[in-house]
C-alpha positions as CSV (number, residue, x, y, z in Angstrom):
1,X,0.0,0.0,0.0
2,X,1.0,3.6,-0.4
3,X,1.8,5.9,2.4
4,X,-1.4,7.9,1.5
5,X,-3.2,4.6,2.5
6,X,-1.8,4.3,6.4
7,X,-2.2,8.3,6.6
8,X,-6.1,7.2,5.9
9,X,-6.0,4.1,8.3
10,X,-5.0,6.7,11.4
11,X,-7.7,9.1,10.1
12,X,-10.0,6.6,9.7
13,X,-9.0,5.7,13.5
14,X,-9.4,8.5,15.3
15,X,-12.7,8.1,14.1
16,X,-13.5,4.8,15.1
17,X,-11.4,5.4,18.7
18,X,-13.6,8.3,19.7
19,X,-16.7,6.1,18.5
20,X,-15.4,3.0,20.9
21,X,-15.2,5.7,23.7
22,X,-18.8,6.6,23.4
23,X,-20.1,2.7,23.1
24,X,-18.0,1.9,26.2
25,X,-19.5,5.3,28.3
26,X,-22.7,6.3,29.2
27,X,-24.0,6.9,25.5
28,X,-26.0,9.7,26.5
29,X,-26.2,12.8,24.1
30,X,-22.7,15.1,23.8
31,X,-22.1,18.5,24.2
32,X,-21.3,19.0,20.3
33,X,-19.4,22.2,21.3
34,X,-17.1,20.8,23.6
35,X,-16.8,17.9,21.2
36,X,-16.6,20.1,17.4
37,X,-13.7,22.4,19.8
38,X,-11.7,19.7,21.2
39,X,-11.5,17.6,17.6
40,X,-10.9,21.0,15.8
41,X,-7.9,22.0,18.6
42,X,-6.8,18.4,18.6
43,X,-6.2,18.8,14.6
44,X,-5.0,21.7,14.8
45,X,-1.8,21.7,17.4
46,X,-0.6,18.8,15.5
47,X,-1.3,20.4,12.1
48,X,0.8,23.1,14.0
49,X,3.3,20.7,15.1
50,X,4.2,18.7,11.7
51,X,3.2,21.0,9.2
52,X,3.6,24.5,10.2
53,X,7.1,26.0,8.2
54,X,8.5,27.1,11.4
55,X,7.3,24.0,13.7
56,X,10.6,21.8,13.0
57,X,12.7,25.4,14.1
58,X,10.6,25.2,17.2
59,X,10.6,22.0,18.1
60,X,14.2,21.2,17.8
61,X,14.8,24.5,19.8
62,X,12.6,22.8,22.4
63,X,14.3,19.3,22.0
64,X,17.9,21.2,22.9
65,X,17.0,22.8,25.5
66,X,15.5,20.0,27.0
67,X,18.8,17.7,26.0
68,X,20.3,21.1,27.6
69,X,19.1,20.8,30.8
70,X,19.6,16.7,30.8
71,X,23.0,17.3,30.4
72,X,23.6,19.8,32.9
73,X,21.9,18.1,35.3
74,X,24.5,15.1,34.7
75,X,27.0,17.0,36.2
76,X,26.3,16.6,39.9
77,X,25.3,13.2,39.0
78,X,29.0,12.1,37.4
79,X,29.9,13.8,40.8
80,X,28.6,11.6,43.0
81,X,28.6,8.3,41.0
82,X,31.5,8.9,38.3
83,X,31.8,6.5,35.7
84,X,28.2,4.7,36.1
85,X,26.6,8.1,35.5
86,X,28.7,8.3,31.7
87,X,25.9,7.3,29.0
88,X,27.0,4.9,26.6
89,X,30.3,6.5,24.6
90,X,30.6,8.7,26.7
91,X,34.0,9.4,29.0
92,X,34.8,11.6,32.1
93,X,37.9,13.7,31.8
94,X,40.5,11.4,32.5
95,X,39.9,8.5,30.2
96,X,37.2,6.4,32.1
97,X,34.2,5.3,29.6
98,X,31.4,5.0,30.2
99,X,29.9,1.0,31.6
100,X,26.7,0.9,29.4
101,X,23.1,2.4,29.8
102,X,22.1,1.9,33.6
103,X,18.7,3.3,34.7
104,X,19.2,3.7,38.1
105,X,22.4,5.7,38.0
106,X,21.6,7.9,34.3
107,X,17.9,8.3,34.0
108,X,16.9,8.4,37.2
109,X,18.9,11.4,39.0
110,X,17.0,13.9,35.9
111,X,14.0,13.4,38.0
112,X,15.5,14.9,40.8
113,X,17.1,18.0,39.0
114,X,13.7,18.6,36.4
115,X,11.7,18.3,39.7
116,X,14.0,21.0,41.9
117,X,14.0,23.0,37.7
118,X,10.0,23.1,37.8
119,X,9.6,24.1,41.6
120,X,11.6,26.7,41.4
121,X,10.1,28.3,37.4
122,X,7.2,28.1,40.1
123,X,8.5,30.1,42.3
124,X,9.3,32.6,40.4
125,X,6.0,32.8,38.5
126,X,7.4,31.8,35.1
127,X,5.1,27.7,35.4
128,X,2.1,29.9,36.8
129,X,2.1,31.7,33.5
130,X,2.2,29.1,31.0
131,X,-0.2,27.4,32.3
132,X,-3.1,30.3,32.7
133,X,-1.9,30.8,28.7
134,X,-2.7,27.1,27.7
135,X,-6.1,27.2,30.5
136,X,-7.3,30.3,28.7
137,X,-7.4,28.4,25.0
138,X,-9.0,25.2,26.5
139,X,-11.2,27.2,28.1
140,X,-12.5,29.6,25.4
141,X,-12.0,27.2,22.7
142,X,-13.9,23.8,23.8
143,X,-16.0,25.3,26.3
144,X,-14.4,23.6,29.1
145,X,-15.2,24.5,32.8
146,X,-12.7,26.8,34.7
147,X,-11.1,23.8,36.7
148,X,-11.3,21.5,34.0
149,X,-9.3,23.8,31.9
150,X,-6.7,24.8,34.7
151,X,-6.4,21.3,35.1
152,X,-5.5,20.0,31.4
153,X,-3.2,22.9,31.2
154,X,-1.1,22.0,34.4
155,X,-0.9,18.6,33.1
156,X,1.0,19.4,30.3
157,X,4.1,20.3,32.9
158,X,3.0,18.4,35.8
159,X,1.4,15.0,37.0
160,X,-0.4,14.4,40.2
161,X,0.7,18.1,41.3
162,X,-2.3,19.1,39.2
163,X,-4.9,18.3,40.9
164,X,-3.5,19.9,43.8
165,X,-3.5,22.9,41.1
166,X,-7.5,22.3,41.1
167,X,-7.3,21.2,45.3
168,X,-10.4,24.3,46.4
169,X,-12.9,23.1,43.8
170,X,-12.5,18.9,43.7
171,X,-15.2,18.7,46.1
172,X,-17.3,20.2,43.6
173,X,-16.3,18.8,40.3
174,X,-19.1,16.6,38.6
175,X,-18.4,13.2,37.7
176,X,-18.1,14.0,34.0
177,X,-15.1,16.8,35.7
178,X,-13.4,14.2,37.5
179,X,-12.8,12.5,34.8
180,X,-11.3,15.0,32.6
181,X,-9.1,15.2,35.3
182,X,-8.1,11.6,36.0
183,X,-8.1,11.4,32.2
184,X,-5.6,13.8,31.9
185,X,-3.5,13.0,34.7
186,X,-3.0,9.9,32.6
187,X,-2.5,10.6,29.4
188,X,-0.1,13.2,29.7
189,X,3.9,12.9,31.0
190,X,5.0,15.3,33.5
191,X,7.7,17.3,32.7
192,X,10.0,15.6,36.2
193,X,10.0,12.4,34.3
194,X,10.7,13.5,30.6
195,X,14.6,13.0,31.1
196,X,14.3,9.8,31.7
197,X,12.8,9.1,28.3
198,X,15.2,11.7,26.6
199,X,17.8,9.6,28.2
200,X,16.5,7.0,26.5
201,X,15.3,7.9,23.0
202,X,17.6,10.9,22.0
203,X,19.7,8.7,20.2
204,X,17.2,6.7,17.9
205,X,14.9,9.6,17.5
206,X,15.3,12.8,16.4
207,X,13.7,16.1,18.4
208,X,12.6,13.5,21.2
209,X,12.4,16.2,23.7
210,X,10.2,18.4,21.5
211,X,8.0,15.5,20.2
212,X,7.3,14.2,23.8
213,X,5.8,18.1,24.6
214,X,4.2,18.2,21.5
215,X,2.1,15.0,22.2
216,X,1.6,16.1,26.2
217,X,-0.4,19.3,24.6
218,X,-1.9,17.7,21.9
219,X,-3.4,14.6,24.5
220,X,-5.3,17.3,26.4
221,X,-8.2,18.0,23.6
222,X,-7.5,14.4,22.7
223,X,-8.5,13.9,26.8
224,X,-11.5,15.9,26.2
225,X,-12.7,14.7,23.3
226,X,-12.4,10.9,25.0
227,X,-13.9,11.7,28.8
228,X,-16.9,14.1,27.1
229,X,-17.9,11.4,24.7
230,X,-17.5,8.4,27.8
231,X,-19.3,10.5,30.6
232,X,-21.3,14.0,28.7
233,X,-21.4,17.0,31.2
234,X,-25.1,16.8,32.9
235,X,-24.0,18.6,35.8
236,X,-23.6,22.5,36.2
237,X,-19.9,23.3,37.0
238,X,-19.2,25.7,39.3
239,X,-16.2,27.3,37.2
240,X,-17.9,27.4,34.4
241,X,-17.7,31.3,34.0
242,X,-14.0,31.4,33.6
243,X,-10.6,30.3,34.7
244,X,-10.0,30.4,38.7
245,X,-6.9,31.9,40.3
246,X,-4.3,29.5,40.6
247,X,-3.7,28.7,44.3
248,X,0.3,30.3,45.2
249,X,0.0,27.2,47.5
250,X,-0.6,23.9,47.2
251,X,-1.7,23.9,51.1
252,X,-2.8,26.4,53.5
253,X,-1.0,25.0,56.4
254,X,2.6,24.6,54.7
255,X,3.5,27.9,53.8
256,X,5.4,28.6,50.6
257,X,9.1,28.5,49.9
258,X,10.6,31.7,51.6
259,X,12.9,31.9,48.4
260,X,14.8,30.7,45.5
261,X,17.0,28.2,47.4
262,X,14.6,26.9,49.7
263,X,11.8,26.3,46.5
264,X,15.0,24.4,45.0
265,X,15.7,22.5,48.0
266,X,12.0,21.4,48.3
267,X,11.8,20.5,44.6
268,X,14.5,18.4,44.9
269,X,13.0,16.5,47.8
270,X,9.9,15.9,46.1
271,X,12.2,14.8,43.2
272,X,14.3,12.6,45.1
273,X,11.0,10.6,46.2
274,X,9.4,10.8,42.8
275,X,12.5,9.0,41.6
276,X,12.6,6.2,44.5
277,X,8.7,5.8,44.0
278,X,9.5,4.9,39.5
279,X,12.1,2.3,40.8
280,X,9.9,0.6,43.3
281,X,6.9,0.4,40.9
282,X,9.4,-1.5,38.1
283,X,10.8,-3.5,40.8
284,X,7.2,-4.7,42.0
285,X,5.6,-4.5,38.5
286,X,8.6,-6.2,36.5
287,X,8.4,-8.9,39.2
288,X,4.8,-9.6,39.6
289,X,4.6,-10.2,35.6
290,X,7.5,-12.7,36.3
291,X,5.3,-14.5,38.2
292,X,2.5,-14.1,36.5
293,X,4.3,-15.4,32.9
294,X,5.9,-18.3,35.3
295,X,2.6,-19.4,36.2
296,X,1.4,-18.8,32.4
297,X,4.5,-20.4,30.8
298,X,2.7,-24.3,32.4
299,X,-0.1,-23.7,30.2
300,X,0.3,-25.2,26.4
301,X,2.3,-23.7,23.9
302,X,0.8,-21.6,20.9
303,X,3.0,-21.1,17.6
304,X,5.5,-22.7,19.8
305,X,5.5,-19.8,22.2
306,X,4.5,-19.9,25.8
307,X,2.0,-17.8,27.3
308,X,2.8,-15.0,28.7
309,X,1.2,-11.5,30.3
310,X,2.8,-9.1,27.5
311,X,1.5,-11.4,24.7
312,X,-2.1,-11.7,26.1
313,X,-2.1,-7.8,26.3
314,X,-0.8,-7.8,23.1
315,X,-3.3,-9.5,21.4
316,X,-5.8,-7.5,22.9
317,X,-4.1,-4.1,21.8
318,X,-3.1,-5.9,18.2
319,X,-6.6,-3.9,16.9
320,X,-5.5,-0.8,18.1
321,X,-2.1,-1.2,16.6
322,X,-3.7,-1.3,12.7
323,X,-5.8,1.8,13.8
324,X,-2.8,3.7,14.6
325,X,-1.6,3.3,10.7
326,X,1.5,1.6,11.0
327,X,2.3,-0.9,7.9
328,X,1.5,-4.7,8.5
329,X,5.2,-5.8,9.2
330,X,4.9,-3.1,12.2
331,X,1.3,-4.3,13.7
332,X,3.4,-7.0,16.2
333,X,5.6,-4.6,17.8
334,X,3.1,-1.8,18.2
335,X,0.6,-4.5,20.0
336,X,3.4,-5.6,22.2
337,X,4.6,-2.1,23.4
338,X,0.8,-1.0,23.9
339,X,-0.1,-3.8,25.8
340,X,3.2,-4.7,27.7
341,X,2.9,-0.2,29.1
342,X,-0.3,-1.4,31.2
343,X,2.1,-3.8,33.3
344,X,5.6,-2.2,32.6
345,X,4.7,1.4,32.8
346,X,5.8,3.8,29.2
347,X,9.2,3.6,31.1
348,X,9.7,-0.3,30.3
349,X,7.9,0.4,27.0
350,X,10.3,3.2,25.7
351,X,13.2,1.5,26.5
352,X,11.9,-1.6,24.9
353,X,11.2,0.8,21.4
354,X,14.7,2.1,21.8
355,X,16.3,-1.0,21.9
356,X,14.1,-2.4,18.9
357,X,14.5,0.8,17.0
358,X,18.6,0.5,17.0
359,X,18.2,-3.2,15.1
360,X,20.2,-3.2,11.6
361,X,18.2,-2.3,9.6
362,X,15.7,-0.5,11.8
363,X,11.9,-2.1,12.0
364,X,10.0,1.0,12.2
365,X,9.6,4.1,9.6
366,X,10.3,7.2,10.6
367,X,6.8,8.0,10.8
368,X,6.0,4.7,12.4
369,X,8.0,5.6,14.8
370,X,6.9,9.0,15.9
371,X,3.2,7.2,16.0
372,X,4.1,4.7,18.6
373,X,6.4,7.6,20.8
374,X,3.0,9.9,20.8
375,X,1.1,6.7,21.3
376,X,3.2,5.9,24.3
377,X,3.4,9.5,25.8
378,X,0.9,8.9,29.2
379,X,1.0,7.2,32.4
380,X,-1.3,4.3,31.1
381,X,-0.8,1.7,33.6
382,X,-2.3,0.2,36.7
383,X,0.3,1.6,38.9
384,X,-0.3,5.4,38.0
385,X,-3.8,4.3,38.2
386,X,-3.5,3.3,41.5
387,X,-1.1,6.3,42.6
388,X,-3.6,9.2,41.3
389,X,-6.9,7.7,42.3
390,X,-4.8,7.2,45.8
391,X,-3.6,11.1,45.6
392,X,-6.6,12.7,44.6
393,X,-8.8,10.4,46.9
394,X,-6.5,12.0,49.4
395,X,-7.1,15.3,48.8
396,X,-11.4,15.0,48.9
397,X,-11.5,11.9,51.3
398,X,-15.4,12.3,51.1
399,X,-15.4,11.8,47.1
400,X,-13.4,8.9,47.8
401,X,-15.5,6.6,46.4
402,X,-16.7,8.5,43.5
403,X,-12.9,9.1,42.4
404,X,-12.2,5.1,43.1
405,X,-15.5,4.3,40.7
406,X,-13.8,6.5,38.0
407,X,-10.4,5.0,38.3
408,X,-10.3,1.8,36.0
409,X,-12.6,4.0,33.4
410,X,-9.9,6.6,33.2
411,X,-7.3,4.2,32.7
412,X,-9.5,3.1,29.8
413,X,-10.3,6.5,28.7
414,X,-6.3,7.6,28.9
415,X,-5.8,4.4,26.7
416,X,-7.6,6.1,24.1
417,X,-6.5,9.5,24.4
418,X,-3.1,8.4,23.8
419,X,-4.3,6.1,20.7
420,X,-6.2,9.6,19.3
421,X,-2.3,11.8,19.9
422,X,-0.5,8.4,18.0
423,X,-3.5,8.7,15.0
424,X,-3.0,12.3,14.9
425,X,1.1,11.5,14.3
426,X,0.6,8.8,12.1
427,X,-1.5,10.8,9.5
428,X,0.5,14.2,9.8
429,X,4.0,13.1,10.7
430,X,6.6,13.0,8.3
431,X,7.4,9.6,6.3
């Protein structure tokens, strides 16, 4: 087939994606607006994004900077843990090269310095601003309430952070609310975390950094467009009139930082545990599929194969794989990266499409390849399911159960949001 023909297949999947997410949600009749605005913005970033003559400028800017800051932030790391912190062909001043790629010691420290970076554009006002930019467009262009907007906007920089963002009016969000919110917890990537995939991906593909913050803005219509078709607005938001003031703090009763150092020092903290929590889910996650493939691998064999977790979730993603428009020779290792991220978290899963990707010759096209990154860009997995239904039950204990309820359905509808930001790449990208 021509390359005109998968461009179609990933049109012709958005399609059938946002249809799916209506048959599996409450059916009941859309708010066309909100529906027409969030397709139309959806389109339009990513027309924005691969089309636009100066996008490739931008983005690469973006990409450096972001490789930028990785790099700078390896300096206290080769500091502390010399040669292990040395990426692969890399060497420290006096000769020493570098062991090979070790997640722990290379990936893992970035989360520490983005998360001190972030706190402290916060304190300074520079996030705040960004973010009351991007809520204003949600809100005046798919009709959004004022929280829900706030919301999506934070979640292009931040994860669970954001719904403390939104903390003074979660008691009053509407089911259909709460999920927009779970939904875009989800399907987005905070910024904290983004080195670790730059780490990984900077070398196999080109303007990772910018692609990854393309498809975190891009999801959030994408998120709409899902959670308003699975669970239409019947309510009346309380924010509907406009975008509220974004709280300076995230709590009354912990003051904020007294200044620069100390918002840096606090960052870094919340880094520090952000990173220890990502290494204790793969060590529990990568281990419980063990055991679940051990148990598995007694049952028969099929196409001399053993069962195992990845593959059953891979044949049950293998659908969503053609709708994403990759060519036929591509369908198996889209199917097993979807399905394996619901165990193995997207950290597992862009590793795995790093280390497929740098095969002789490589598997994917070029624009194969930029569908499955987008595709992958979202904290679809039980873990993060567990962790934000957890946090933001936290925050409302007396919603509790309401936020529990939506949990497994926003895992579902981030799923799809993801699949809409991969269709959107697979018919614009380049070949």
């Amino acid at each position: 087939m021509e390359e005109w023909s998968y461009r179609l297949i990933a049109c012709i999947g958005f399609v059938t994606i946002a249809l799916l997410a209506w048959v599996t949600g409450k059916r009941d009749r859309p708010n066309w607006t909100t529906i027409g605005g969030s397709a139309a913005l959806a389109w339009g970033l990513g027309t924005l994004s691969f089309w636009f003559p100066g996008s490739r400028w931008f983005w690469s800017t973006l990409n450096d900077m972001v490789v930028a800051v990785l790099t700078a932030s390896q300096k206290g790391t080769v500091f502390l843990l010399g040669p292990l912190a040395l990426g692969p062909g890399q060497t420290l001043p006096d000769g020493t090269v570098s062991i090979g790629f070790i997640l722990a010691a290379q990936a893992l420290p970035a989360v520490v310095f983005f998360s001190a970076l972030m706190t402290g554009l916060y304190y300074v006002g520079v996030m705040q601003a960004i973010v009351r930019l991007f809520a204003r467009l949600f809100y005046r262009t798919m009709g959004l309430s004022g929280a829900e907007s706030l919301s999506g906007a934070a979640n292009i920089f931040v994860g669970i952070e954001a719904g403390l963002i939104v903390r003074p009016y979660l008691a009053a969000l509407t089911r259909s609310e709460l999920l927009l919110v779970l939904t875009c917890m989800m399907a987005t990537v905070a910024s904290t975390v983004m080195g670790i995939y730059v780490s990984a991906l900077q070398h196999v593909i080109p303007q990772i950094g910018g692609h990854l913050i393309s498809a975190s803005i891009i999801s959030i219509p994408c998120a709409v467009l899902i959670s308003k078709l699975t669970i239409p607005e019947d309510g009346q938001p309380i924010t509907l009139g406009g975008v509220p003031t974004i709280p300076s703090s995230d709590d009354e009763a912990i003051p904020p930082p007294s200044n620069l150092i100390v918002a840096l020092i606090d960052g870094a903290g919340q880094g520090m545990k952000m990173a220890v929590g990502i290494a204790a889910l793969l060590i529990v996650f990568l281990g419980l599929e063990a055991l679940v493939d051990l148990a598995l691998a007694q049952l028969p064999m099929i196409n001399g194969a053993p069962f195992s977790l990845s593959r059953v979730l891979a044949w049950l993603t293998w659908p969503f794989a053609i709708l994403l428009g990759l060519r036929p020779e591509e369908w198996q290792i889209g199917a097993d990266l979807l399905g394996s991220r619901f165990i193995e978290t997207e950290v597992a899963a862009y590793f795995k499409l790093a280390a497929v990707q740098s095969a002789s010759p490589p598997p994917l096209s070029p624009r194969s390849l930029t569908t499955i990154t987008y595709a992958l860009c979202g904290f679809v997995h039980v873990a993060s399911m567990g962790i934000f239904v957890g946090g933001i039950s936290a925050l409302v204990p007396h919603r509790a159960k309401d936020i529990s309820l939506l949990g497994l359905r926003a895992l579902w509808t981030a799923f799809l949001t993801t699949l809409l930001t991969g269709c959107i790449a697979g018919a614009l990208s380049a070949s």
